[in-house]
C-alpha positions as CSV (number, residue, x, y, z in Angstrom):
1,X,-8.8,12.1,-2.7
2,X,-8.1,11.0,0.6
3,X,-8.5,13.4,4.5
4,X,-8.0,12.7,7.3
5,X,-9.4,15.1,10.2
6,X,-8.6,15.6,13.3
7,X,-7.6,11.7,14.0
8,X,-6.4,10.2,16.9
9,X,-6.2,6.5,17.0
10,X,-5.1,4.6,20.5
11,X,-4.8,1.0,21.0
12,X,-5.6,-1.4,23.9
13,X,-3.6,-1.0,26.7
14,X,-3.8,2.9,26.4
15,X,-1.2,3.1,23.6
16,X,-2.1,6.3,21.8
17,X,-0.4,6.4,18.1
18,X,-1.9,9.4,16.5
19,X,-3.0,12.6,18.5
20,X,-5.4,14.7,16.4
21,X,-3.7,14.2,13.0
22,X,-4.9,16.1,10.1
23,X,-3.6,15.7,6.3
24,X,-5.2,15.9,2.8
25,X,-4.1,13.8,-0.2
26,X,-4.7,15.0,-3.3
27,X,-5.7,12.7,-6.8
28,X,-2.1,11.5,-8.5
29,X,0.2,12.7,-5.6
30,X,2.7,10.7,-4.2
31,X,3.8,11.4,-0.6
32,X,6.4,9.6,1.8
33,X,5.5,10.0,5.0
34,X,9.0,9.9,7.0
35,X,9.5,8.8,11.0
36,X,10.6,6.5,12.7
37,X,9.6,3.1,14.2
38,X,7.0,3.9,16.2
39,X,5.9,7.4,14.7
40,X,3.0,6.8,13.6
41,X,2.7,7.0,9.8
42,X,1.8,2.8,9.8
43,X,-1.3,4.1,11.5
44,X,-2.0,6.2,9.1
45,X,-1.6,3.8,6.6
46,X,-4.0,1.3,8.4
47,X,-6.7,3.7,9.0
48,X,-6.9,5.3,5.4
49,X,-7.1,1.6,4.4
50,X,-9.8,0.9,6.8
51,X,-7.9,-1.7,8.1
52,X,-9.0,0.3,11.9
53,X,-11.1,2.7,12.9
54,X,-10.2,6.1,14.7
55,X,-10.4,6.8,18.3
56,X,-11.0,10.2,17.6
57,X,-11.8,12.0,14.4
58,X,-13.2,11.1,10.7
59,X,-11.5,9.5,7.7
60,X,-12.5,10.1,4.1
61,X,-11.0,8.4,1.0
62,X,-12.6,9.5,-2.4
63,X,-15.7,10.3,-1.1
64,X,-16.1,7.6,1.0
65,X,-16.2,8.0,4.9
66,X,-14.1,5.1,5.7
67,X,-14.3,5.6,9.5
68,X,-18.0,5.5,9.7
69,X,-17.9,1.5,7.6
70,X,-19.1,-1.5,8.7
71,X,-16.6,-3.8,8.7
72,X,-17.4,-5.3,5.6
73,X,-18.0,-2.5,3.2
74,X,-14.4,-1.5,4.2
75,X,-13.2,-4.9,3.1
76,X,-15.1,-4.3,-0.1
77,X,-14.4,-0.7,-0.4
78,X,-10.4,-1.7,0.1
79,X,-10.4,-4.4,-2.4
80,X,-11.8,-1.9,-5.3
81,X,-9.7,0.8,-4.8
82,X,-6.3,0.4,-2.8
83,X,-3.5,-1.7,-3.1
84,X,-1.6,-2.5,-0.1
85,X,2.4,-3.4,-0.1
86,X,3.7,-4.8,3.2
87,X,7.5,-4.9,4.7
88,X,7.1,-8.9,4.9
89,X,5.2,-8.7,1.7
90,X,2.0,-10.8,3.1
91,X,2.0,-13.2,0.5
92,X,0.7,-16.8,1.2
93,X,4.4,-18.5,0.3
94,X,2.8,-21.9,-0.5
95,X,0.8,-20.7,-3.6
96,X,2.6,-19.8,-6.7
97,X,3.4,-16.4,-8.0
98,X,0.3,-16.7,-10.6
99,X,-2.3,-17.2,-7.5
100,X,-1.1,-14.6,-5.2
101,X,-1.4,-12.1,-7.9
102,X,-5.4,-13.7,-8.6
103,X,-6.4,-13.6,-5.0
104,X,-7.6,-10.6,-4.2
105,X,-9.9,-10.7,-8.0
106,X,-11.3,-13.8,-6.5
107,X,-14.6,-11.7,-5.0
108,X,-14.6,-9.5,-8.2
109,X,-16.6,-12.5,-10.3
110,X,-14.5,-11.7,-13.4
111,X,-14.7,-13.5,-16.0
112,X,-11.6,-15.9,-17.4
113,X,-10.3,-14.2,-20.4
114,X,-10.3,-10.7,-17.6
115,X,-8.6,-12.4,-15.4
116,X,-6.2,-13.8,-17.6
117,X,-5.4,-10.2,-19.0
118,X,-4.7,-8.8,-15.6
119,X,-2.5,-11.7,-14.7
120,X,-0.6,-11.4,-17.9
121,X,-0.4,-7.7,-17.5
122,X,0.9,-7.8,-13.8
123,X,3.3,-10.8,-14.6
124,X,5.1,-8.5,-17.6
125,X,5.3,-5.6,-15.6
126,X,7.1,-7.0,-12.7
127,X,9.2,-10.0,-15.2
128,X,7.8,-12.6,-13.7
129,X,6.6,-14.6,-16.6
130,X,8.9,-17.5,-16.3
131,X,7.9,-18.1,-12.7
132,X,4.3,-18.2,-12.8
133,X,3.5,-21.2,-11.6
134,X,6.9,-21.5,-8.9
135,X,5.5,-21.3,-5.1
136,X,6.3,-17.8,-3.4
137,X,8.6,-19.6,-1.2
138,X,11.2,-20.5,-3.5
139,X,12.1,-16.8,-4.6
140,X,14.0,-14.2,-3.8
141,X,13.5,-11.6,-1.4
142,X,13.2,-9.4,-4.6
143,X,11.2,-11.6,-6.6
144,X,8.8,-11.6,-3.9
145,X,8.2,-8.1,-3.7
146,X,7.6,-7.5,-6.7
147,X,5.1,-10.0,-7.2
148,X,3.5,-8.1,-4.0
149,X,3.8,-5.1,-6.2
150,X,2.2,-7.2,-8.8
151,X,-0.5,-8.1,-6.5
152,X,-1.2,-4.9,-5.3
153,X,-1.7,-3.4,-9.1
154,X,-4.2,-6.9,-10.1
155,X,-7.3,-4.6,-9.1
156,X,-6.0,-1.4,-10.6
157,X,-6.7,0.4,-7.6
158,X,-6.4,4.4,-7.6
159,X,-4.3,4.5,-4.2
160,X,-1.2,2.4,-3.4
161,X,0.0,2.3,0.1
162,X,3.5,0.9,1.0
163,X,4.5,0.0,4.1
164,X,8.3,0.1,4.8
165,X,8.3,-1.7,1.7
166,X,12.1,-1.3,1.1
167,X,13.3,-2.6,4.5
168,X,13.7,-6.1,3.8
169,X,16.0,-5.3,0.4
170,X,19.5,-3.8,-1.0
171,X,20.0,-0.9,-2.2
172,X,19.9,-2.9,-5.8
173,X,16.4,-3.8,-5.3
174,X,15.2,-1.0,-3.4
175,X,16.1,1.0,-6.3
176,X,14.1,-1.0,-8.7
177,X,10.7,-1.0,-5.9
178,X,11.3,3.0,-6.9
179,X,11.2,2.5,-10.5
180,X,8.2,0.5,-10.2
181,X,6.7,3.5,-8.1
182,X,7.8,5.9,-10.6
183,X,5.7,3.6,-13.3
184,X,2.3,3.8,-10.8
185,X,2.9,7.6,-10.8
186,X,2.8,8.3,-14.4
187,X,-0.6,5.9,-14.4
188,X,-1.4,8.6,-12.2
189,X,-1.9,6.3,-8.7
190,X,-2.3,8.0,-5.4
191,X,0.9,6.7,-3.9
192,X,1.3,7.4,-0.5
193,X,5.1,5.5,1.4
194,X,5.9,5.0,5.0
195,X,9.4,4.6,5.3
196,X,12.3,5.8,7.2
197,X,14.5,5.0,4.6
198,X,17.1,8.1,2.9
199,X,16.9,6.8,-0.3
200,X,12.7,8.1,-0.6
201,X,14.0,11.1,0.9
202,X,15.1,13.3,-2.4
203,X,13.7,11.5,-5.3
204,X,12.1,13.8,-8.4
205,X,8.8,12.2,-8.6
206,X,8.3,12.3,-4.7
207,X,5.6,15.5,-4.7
208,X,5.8,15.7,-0.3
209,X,7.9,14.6,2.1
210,X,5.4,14.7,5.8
211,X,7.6,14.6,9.0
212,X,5.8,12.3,11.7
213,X,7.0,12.2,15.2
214,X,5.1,11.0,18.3
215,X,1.7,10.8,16.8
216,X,1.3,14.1,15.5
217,X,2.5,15.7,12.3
218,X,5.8,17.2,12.9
């Protein structure tokens, strides 16, 4: 499903993140890639999203050689198949709930009564029914993610990634972002996590647990 090959990704001012990384992801599989701040493992993230390009090295995700895209084929490409779930959650606070989740089917050209499927669909899953139409800035910190959760699944995309996705909650609510990843896996989404946080660490659906230190897998 997803490779990367001999990548190594450095940023202006001579910053080099990755240093000739190579990992394969396999259809269904969820792995939690474990560091620290600083590691690495966002850059991976970022590049298997197309979200930037390698220094060094080739990235392919189903088929696709995301490295080698213009700009806007990896915009497109991202849209159809990957959901994305950030720390800060990246959601435009002054819509509602209802339009967050709709945004990213806006290029799509659905028509209504699709649209209005997904939406219901993504709204039950994460209970957010009853706040459909309340601006993302009035909820809670758990509220809010899982509407990014809910944003993420609107395209039905056949890889999550997720970010540090629990840093910003409680235990509590950290706990139910795992159920909600246990739900993707059985729909049999590539899920791959970033985090540095135990609680991914020794969980029964977690299929690999990659070390990243400095750049380079550890």
């Amino acid at each position: 499903m997803i490779e990367l090959k001999n990548v190594s990704k450095e940023y202006e001012g001579g910053v080099k993140a990755l240093n000739r990384v190579s990992l394969k992801f396999t259809e269904g599989e969820v792995v939690v890639l474990k560091g620290m701040s600083g590691s690495g493992k966002s850059s991976i993230l970022s590049l298997i999203a197309g979200l930037c390009k390698p220094t060094e090295g080739e990235v392919v995700v189903d088929g696709k050689h995301i490295s080698k895209l213009a700009d806007h084929f990896a915009t497109s490409f991202r849209r159809e198949n990957i959901g994305m779930i950030f720390q800060k959650y990246n959601l435009i606070v002054d819509l509602s709930v209802q339009e967050n989740i709709l945004l990213p089917l806006v290029p799509l050209n659905l028509k209504n009564d699709e649209l209005e499927k997904r939406l219901n669909r993504e709204l039950e899953r994460s209970n957010l029914v009853s706040k459909k139409d309340i601006q993302v800035k009035k909820l809670s910190g758990g509220e809010q993610q899982r509407c990014a959760i809910a944003r993420a699944n609107s395209n039905n995309p056949k890889i999550i990634l997720a970010d540090e996705p629990t840093a910003n909650l409680d235990e509590k609510l950290s706990l139910e972002f795992i159920a909600s990843l246990c739900e993707m896996k059985r729909e049999n989404r590539t899920i791959i996590i970033a985090t540095h946080d135990p609680l991914f660490f020794d969980l029964d659906f977690v299929d690999r647990i990659v070390e990243v230190g400095y750049g380079k897998i550890v």
